[in-house]
C-alpha positions in Angstrom: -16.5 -9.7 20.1 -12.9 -10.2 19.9 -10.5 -13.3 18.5 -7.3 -14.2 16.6 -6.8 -13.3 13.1 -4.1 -14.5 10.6 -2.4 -11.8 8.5 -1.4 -13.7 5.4 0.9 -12.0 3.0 2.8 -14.8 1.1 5.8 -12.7 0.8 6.4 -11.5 4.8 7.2 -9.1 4.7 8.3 -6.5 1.8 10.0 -3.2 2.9 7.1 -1.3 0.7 4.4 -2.8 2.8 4.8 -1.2 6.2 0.9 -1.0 6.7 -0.1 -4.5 6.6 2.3 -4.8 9.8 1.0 -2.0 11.3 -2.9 -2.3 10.4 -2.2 -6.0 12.4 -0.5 -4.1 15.9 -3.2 -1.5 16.1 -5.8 -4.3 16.7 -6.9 -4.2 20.1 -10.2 -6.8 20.6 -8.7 -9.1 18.1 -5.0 -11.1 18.8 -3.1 -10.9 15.0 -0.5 -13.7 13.9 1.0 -12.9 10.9 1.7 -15.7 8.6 3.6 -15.8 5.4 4.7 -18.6 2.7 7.9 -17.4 2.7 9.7 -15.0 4.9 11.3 -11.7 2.6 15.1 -9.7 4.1 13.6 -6.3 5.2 13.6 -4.4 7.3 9.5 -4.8 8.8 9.9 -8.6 8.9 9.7 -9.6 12.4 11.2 -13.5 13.7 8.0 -13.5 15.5 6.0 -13.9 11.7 4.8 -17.7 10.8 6.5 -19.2 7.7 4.2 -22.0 6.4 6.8 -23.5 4.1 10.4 -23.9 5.2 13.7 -23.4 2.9 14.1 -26.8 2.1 13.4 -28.9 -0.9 10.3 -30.1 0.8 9.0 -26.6 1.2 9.9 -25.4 -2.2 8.2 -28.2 -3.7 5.0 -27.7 -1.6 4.7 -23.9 -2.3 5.2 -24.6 -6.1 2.1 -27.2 -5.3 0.2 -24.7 -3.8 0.6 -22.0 -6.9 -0.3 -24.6 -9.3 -3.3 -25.7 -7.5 -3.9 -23.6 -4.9 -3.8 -27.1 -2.1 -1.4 -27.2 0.0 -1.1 -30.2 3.1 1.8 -27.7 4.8 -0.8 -24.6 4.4 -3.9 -26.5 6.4 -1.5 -27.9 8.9 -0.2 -24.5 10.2 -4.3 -23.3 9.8 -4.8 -26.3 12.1 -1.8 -25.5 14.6 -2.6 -21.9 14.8 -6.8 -22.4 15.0 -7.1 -18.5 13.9 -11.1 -17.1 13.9 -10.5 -15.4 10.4 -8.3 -15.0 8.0 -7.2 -12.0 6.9 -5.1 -11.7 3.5 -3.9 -8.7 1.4 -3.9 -8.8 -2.3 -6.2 -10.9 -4.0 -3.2 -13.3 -5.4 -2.3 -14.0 -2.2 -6.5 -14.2 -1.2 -6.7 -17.0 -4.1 -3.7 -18.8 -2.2 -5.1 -19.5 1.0 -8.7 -19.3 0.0 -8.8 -23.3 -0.4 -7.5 -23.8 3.3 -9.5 -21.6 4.8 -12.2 -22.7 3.1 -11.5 -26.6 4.0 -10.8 -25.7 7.3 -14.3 -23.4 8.1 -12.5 -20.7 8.7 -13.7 -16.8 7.2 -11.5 -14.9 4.7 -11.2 -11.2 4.4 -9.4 -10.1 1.8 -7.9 -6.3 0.8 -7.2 -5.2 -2.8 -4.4 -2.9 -3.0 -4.3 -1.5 -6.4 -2.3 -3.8 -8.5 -3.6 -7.1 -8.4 -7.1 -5.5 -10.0 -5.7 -3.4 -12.3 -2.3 -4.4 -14.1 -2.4 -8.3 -13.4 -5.9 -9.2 -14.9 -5.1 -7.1 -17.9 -2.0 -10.1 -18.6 -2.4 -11.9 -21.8 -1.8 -15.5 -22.6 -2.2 -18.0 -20.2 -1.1 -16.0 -17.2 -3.4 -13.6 -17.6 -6.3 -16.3 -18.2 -5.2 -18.5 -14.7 -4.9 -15.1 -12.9 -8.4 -14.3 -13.9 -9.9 -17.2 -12.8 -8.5 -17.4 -9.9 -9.4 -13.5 -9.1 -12.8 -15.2 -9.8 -12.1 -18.0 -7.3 -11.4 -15.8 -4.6 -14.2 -13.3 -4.9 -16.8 -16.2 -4.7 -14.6 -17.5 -1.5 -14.3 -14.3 0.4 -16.4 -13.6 2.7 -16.0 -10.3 2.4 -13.5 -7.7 -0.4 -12.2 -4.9 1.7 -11.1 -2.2 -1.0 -8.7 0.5 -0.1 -10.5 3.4 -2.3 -13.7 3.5 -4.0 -11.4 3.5 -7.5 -10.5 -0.1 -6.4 -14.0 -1.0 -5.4 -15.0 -0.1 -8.8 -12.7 -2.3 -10.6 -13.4 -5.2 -8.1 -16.6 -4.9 -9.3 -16.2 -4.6 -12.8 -13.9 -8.1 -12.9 -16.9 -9.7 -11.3 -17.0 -9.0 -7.5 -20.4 -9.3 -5.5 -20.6 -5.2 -4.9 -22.7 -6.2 -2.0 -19.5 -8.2 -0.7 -17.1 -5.4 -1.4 -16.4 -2.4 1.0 -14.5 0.7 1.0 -12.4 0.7 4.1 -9.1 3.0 4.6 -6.2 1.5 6.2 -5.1 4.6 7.8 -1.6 6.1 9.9 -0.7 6.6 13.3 -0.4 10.0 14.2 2.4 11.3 16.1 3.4 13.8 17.1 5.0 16.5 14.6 8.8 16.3 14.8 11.1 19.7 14.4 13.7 19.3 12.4 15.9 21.6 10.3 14.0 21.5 6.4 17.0 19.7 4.4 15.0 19.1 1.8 12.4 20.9 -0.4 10.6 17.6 -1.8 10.5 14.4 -0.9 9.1 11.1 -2.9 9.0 7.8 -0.8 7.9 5.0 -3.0 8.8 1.8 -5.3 10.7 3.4 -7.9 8.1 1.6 -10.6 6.6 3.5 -13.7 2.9 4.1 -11.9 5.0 6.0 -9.2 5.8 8.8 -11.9 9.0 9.5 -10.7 9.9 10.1 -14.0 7.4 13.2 -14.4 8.6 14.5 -11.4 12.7 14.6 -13.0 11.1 16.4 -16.2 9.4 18.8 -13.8 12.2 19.7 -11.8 14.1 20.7 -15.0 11.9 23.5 -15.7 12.3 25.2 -12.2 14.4 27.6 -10.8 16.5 27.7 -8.4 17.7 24.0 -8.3 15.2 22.7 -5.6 16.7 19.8 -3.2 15.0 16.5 -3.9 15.7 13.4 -1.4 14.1 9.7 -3.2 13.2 7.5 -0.5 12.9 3.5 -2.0 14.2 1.0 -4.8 12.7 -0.7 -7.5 13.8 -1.3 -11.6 13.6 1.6 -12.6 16.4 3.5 -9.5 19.3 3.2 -12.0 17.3 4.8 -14.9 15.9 7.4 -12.8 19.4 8.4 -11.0 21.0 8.4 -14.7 18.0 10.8 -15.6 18.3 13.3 -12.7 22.2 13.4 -13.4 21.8 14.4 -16.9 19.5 16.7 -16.2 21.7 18.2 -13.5 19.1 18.2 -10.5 19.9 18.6 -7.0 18.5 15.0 -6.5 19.5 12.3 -3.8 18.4 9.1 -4.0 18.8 6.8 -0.9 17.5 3.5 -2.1 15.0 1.8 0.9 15.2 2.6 4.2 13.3 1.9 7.5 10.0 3.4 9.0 12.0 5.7 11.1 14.2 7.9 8.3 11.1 8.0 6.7 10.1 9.8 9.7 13.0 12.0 9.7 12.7 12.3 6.5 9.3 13.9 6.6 10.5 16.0 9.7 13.2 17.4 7.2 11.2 18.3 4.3 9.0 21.0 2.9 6.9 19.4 0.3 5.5 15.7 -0.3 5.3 15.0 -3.9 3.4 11.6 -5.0 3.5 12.2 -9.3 1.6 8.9 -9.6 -0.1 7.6 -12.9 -1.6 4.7 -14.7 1.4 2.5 -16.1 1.2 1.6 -20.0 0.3 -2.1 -18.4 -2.4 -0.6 -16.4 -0.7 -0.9 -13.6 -2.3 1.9 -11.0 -2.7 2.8 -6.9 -4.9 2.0 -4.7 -4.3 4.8 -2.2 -0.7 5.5 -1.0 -0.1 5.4 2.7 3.2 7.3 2.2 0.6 10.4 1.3 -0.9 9.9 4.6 2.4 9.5 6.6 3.4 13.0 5.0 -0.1 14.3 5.8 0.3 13.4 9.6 3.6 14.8 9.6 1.7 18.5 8.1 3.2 18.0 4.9 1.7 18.9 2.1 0.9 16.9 -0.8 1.6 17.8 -4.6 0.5 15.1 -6.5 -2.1 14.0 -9.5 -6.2 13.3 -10.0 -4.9 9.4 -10.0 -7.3 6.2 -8.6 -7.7 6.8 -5.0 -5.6 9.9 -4.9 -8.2 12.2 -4.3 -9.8 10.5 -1.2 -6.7 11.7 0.3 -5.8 15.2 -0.8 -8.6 17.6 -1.2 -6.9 20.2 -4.3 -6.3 23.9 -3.0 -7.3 22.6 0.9 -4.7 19.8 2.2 -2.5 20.1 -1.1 -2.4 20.5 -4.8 -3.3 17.9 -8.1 -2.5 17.9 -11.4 -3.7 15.8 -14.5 -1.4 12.6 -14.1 1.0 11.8 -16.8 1.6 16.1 -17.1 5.0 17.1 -16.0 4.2 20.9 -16.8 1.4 21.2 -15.1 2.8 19.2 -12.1 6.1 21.9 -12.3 3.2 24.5 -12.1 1.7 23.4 -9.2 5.8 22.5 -7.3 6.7 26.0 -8.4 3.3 27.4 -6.4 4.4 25.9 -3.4 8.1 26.2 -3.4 7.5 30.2 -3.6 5.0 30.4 -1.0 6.1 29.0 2.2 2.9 30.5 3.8 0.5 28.4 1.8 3.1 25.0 2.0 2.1 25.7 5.6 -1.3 26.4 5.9 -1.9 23.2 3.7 0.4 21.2 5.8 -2.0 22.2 8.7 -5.0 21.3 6.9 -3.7 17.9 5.8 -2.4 17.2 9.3 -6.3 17.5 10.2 -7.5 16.1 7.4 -6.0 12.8 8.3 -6.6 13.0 11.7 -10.7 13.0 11.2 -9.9 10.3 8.4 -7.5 8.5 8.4 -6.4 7.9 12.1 -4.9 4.2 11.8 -6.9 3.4 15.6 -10.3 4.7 14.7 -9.4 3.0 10.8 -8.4 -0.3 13.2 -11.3 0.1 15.4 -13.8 0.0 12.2 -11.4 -2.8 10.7 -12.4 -4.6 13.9 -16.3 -4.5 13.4 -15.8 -5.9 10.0 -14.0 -8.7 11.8 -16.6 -9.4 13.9 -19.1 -8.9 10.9 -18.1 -12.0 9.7 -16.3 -14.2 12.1 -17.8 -17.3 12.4 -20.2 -17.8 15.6 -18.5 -19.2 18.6 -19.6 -22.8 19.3 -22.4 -23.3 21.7 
């Protein structure tokens, strides 16, 4: 079977999320459109994406509408003009936005938990926590079907009230290239939203306890950078942070390093991952990972065979397992190998796409007779 899918992310597209953009070009059978409320500066939003409500006052008015209500006239018309088979959203905010078009308009909805929106945001208090829930509740009964990114998400999906037989495990996956040379510049490397879950902040405390003065290079921005760069300079580490920066000097980046390290932890909100693609982009680059037994980590890096994990939230045991590596180049290596393999038999972005693609067809509506 094959069709046309909408991609809905309501902010199109944020620098951090370079796999919804390319989960959608992998597709082969099925034609993607991407489709935002409003379109986001960065660098993986594309001219070619659909903005449902325009920068005027008209469009501001009618996007405030639909968060309020979750009805939007502006939102059915472009489901109208663009007559997509399923919709496809990611995040289950954004699955609650577009859930009442798609549902007045007949059409299926899909939509992928990240990490996030089921674990920090239904823990809010107040009223915003309340609404959020029942609209989390809203969009589980709409869905035709929950894709979760780990079996940690799944779990909490189910636990806030999601049909388990409606909720699947599916991995987004990463293309794999080929495995660039490069001259190692840099003995770890941390791409990421500089946000407390990302334990960025373990890793500084680490890096003070090791000799040598190993090179760190920070690949992103969030509201913690300023904190983090004042941290690492008073601590005195060899540590450059770059801010964000496009798909390919993250490739370079990974060409140029020795060590992948992904610290991450549960925030003191809750906040947690789902499973981080940038461990799988350093796994396809034979990278090893260091990082922590955190949510969906462990699908990923298998400890002592494609890298090494720590307790989250434990600097010195993290420094332990950074000081391993950093003074064995021959296990960094072998590891690397492993992972590169690792992620090839399981997390190959085509055979994740090609699986992605049943589901599709799984629940696509029947073609009129």
């Amino acid at each position: 079977m094959s069709g046309s899918v909408l991609i809905w992310r309501s902010s199109m597209l944020p620098a951090s999320e370079t796999f919804v953009r390319a989960q959608g070009l992998a597709l082969t059978s099925w034609q993607p459109t991407f489709c935002g409320a409003v379109k986001v500066d960065s660098p993986v939003a594309a001219d070619s994406d659909v903005i449902a409500f325009p920068e005027t006052a008209v469009g501001r008015r009618a996007l405030v509408a639909l968060k309020l209500t979750g009805r939007s006239a502006l939102l059915r018309a472009t489901l109208r003009r663009l007559r997509p088979d399923l919709v496809h959203a990611h995040f289950a905010g954004d699955g609650w936005l577009i859930s009442g078009a798609a549902a007045e308009a007949g059409i299926p909805l899909i939509v992928t938990i990240h990490g996030y929106d089921v674990t920090r945001l239904p823990r809010e208090s107040g009223p915003r926590g309340v609404r959020y829930r029942r609209h989390l509740r809203t969009v589980f009964a709409r869905a035709s079907l929950i894709i979760a990114v780990s079996g940690f998400i799944r779990d909490k999906a189910v636990e806030l009230g999601a049909d388990p037989a409606k909720v699947r495990v599916h991995h987004t996956g990463v293309a794999l290239a080929a495995v660039e040379s490069a001259v190692k510049q840099w003995d770890l490397l941390f791409v990421g939203r500089l946000v407390e879950k990302k334990g960025v902040d373990d890793l500084l405390t680490a890096m003070s306890s090791l000799d040598g003065k190993p090179r760190l290079l920070v690949l992103g921005g969030g509201p913690l950078e300023d904190a983090l760069r004042r941290r690492a300079a008073e601590l005195r580490l060899d540590a450059t942070f770059l801010g964000p920066q496009p798909p390919a000097v993250v490739r370079r980046s990974l060409a140029e390093s020795r060590i992948f390290v992904a610290p991450s932890k549960t925030a003191a909100d809750g906040d947690s991952e789902g499973l981080p693609t940038t461990i799988l982009e350093a796994a396809s680059s034979g990278l090893p990972t260091v990082s922590t037994w955190h949510s969906g980590i462990p699908e990923a890096v298998r400890h002592n065979e494609t890298g090494l994990l720590s307790p989250e939230g434990a600097p010195v045991a993290l420094a332990a397992n950074l000081r391993r590596l950093l003074a064995d180049p021959e296990l960094c290596a072998s590891l690397g190998a492993s992972a590169r393999s690792f992620v090839a038999e399981h997390f190959d972005l085509r055979r994740q796409t090609a699986e992605l693609e049943k589901i599709y067809d799984s629940v696509a509506r029947p073609a009129p007779c």
